[in-house]
VEXNUTOR-249216 format. One record per residue (C-alpha): residue in three letters; x, z, y. Coordinates in steps of 0.1 Angstrom, whole numbers, plus 5000, padded with zeros to 4 digits. Last residue first. Example, Ala and Ser with C-alpha at 12.3 -4.5 7.8 and 13.67 -1.06 7.14 Angstrom:
BEGIN
ser513750714989/ala512350784955/
REM end
This chain:
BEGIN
unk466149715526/unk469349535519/unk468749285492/unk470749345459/unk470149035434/unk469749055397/unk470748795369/unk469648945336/unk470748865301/unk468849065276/unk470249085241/unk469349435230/unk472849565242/unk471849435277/unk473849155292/unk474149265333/unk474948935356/unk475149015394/unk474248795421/unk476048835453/unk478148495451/unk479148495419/unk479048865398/unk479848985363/unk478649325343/unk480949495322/unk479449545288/unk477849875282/unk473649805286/unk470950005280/unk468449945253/unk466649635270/unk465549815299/unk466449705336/unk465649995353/unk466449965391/unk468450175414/unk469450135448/unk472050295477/unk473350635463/unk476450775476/unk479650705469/unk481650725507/unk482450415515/unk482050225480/unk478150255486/unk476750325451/unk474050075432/unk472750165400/unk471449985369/unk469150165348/unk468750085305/unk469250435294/unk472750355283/unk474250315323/unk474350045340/unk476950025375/unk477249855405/unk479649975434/unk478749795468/unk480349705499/unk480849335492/unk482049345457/unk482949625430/unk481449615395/unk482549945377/unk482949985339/unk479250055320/unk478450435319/unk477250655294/unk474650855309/unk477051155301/unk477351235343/unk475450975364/unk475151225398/unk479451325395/unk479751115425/unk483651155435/unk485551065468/unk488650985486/unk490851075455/unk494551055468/unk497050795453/unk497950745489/unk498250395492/unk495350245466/unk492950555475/unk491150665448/unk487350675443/unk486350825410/unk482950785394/unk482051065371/unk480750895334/unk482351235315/unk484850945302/unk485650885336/unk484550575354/unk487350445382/unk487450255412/unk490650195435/unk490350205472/unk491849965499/unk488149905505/unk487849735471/unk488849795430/unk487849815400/unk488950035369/unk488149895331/unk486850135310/unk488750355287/unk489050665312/unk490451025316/unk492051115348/unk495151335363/unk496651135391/unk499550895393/unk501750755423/unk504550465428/unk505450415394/unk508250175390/unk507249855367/unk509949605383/unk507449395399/unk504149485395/unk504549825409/unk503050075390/unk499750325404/unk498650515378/unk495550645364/unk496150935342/unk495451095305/unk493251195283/unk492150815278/unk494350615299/unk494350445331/unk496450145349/unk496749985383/unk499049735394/unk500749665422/unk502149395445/unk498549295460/unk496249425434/unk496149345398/unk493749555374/unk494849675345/unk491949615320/unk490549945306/unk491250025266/unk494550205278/unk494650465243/unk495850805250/unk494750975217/unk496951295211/unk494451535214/unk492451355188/unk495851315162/unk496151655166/unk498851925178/unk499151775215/unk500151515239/unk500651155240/unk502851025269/unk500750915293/unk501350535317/unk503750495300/unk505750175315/unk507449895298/unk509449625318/unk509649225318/unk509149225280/unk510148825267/unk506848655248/unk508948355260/unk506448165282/unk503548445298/unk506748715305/unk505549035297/unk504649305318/unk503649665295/unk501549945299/unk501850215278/unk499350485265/unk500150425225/unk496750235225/unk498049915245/unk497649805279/unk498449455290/unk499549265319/unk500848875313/unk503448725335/unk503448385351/unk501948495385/unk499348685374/unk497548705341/unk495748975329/unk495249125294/unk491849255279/unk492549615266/unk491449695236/unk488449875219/unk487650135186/unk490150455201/unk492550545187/unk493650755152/unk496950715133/unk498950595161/unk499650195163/unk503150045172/unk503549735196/unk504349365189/unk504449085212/unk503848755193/unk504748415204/unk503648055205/unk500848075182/unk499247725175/unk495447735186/unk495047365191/unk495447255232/unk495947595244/unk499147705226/unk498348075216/unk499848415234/unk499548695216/unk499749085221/unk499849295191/unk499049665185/unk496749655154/unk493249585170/unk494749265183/unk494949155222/unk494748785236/unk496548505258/unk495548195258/unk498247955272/unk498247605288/unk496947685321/unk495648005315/unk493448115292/unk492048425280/unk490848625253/unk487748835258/unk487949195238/unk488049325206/unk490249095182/unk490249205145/unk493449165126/unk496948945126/unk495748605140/unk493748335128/unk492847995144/unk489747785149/unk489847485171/unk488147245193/unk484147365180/unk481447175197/unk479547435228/unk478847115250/unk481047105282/unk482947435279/unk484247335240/unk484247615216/unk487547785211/unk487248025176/unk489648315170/unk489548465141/unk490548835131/unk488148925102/unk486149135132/unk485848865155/unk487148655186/unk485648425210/unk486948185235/unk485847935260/unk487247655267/unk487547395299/unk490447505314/unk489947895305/unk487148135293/unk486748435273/unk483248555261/unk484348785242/unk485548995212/unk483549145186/unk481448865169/unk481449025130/unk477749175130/unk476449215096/unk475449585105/unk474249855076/unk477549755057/unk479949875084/unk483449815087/unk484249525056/unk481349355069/unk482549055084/unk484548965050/unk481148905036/unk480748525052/unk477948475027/unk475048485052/unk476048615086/unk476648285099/unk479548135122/unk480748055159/unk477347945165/unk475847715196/unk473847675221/unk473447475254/unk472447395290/unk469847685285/unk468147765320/unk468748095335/unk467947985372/unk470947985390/unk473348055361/unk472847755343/unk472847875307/unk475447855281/unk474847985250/unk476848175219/unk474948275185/unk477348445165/unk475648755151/unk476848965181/unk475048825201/unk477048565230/unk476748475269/unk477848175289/unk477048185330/unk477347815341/unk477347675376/unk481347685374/unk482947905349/unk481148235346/unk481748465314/unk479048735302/unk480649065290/unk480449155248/unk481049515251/unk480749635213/unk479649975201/unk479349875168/unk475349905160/unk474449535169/unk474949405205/unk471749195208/unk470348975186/unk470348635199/unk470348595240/unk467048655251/unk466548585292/unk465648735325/unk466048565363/unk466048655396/unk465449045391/unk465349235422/unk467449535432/unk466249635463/unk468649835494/unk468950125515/unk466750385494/unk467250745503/unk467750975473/unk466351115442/unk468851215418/unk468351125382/unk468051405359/unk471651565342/unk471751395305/unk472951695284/unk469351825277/unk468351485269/unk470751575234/unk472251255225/unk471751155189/unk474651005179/unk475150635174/unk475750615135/unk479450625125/unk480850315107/unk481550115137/unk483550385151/unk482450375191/unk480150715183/unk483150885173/unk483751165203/unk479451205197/unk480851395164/unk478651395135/unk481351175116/unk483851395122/unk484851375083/unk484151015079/unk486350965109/unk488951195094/unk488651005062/unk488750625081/unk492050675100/unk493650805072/unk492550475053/unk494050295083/unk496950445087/unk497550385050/unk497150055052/unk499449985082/unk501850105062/unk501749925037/unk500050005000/
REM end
């Protein structure tokens, strides 16, 4: 048995073993817990400045499934594509929700390899929608990846990598980039799916269920991996530019020790901004990887950021404000705790956020107070919303694809 095996047996016994813990809700063999409403503060009344209306609504397959997946929508032009979880994938005109086309990456039926984690749920799309020069990408839980054609949804190419992919790939240029379940970053040749180079990384015993997605600026790919660091690598040679921790793991247990960076960095100017589970958010400077400030917090959504301020959703769902210079936390609304939070959407002056119990909520990024609210339904929804132009996309984990508008009131 390798290694790699072994971890992952381990892995699976003290899951099994917690399995009544809400800590391992995102294991896709743990039933969603049953969340106490006790523990779920009431909604705050407050002024209203602005509606949330709904442009436009639509079904997209199945929904989400039982794996706490975070399929986002993807925008490329006038198009908004969405996919299940099943394998159904669609691209709609974003203006008015109409299907331009659909497709499926695969069927549930026969391909049992998909449901190696979890028996009661077929599901096997777990990474996505990624998009680049006239792709977009998908990745599963057997560790494909599958670029479907922007124009028309065909198939171009179907490629597998090392093990399950968990968020969006991405391309660029002539590159798609992408993160593995076991600690790899790699970078694929556009045109057919040929692996051009492989950045490898260790794996603790127990992390988190979720990667990072990498960015890509300036010829250098960003990613965050589940031993805490952050790493810059060069986008043609695979080649490390620098390494940074952004926490060293801590602790007597495998739980305390979890520091996984499941949140996109996010690319600012010269810097870039990273945060860990049980650990910090920290300022590093894109070029040579020196920290410039850090603060205690917990995350494994992706940060945002706007009015020279950086965003960030805690794992008790408190939204942070941090100033980009200072490193100094501007402001904190602790009014969504444990409604389990989608990551931040900032634009214009607005902070948008779902939470679990199907509501979408709008904060002011001045000083993170209430602005609008609007229940959307469809079971909640978890994957990061996206936004062209002042409308905001939200995919429910039911299936719902919602275009929304904020009108000042």
């Amino acid at each position: 048995m390798t290694r790699r095996s072994v971890e992952l047996v381990t892995t699976c016994c003290v899951a099994y073993l917690l399995a009544g813990c809400a800590m391992f809700a995102w294991l896709p063999f743990v039933d969603p817990p049953e969340i106490d409403s006790d523990e779920i503060p009431p909604l705050v009344s407050f002024e209203k400045e602005a509606d949330i209306v709904r442009l436009w609504s639509a079904s997209v397959g199945k929904g989400l499934g039982r794996k706490y997946l975070r399929l986002a929508p993807a925008l490329a032009g006038d198009r908004i594509f969405s996919a299940d979880a099943y394998g159904a994938v669609e691209a709609r005109n974003r203006f008015d929700g109409a299907v331009i086309w659909t497709s499926r990456i695969g069927a549930v039926a026969g391909l049992s390899r998909y449901k190696f984690w979890d028996r009661k749920d077929p599901s096997f799309v777990t990474g996505g929608v990624g998009t680049g020069n006239g792709l977009i990408f998908l990745g599963t839980t057997a560790g494909e990846i599958v670029a479907l054609d922007i124009a028309d949804g065909s198939e171009v190419w179907r490629i597998d990598v090392s093990s399950e992919v968990l968020a969006p790939p991405i391309g660029a240029r002539d590159t798609v980039v992408l993160q593995t379940s076991d600690g790899k970053l790699v970078a694929l040749e556009h045109s057919n799916g040929a692996k051009r180079w492989i950045f490898d990384t260790q794996v603790p015993i127990l992390t988190l269920r979720g990667t990072a997605t990498p960015v890509l600026e300036r010829e250098v790919v960003f990613a965050g991996f589940s031993t805490g660091m952050i790493a810059a690598v060069d986008l043609k040679t695979g080649a490390p530019v620098w390494e940074q921790r952004v926490m060293l793991p801590q602790g007597r247990s495998e739980l305390e020790r979890m520091v996984d960076v499941d949140g996109s960095p996010l690319y600012s100017g010269n810097m870039v901004y990273a945060v860990s589970y049980q650990g910090r958010l920290k300022a590093i400077r894109a070029s040579d990887g020196a920290v410039v400030w850090e603060i205690e917090a917990s995350s494994y959504l992706d940060p945002a950021e706007g009015y020279g301020q950086v965003y960030v959703v805690t794992d008790k769902d408190v939204i942070m404000a941090v100033d980009q210079q200072q490193g100094q936390i501007v402001w904190q609304q602790e009014g969504l705790r444990n409604r389990v939070l989608s990551s931040p959407l900032a634009f214009g002056n607005y902070i948008v956020v779902a939470d679990d119990q199907g509501y979408v909520h709008v904060i002011a990024q001045s000083d993170g107070r209430f602005v609008a609210r609007r229940k959307i339904g469809g079971g909640g929804a978890r994957s990061a919303m996206v936004q062209r132009d002042g409308t905001v996309y939200v995919q429910t984990n039911k299936g719902r694809l919602v275009a929304l508008e904020i009108r000042r009131g």
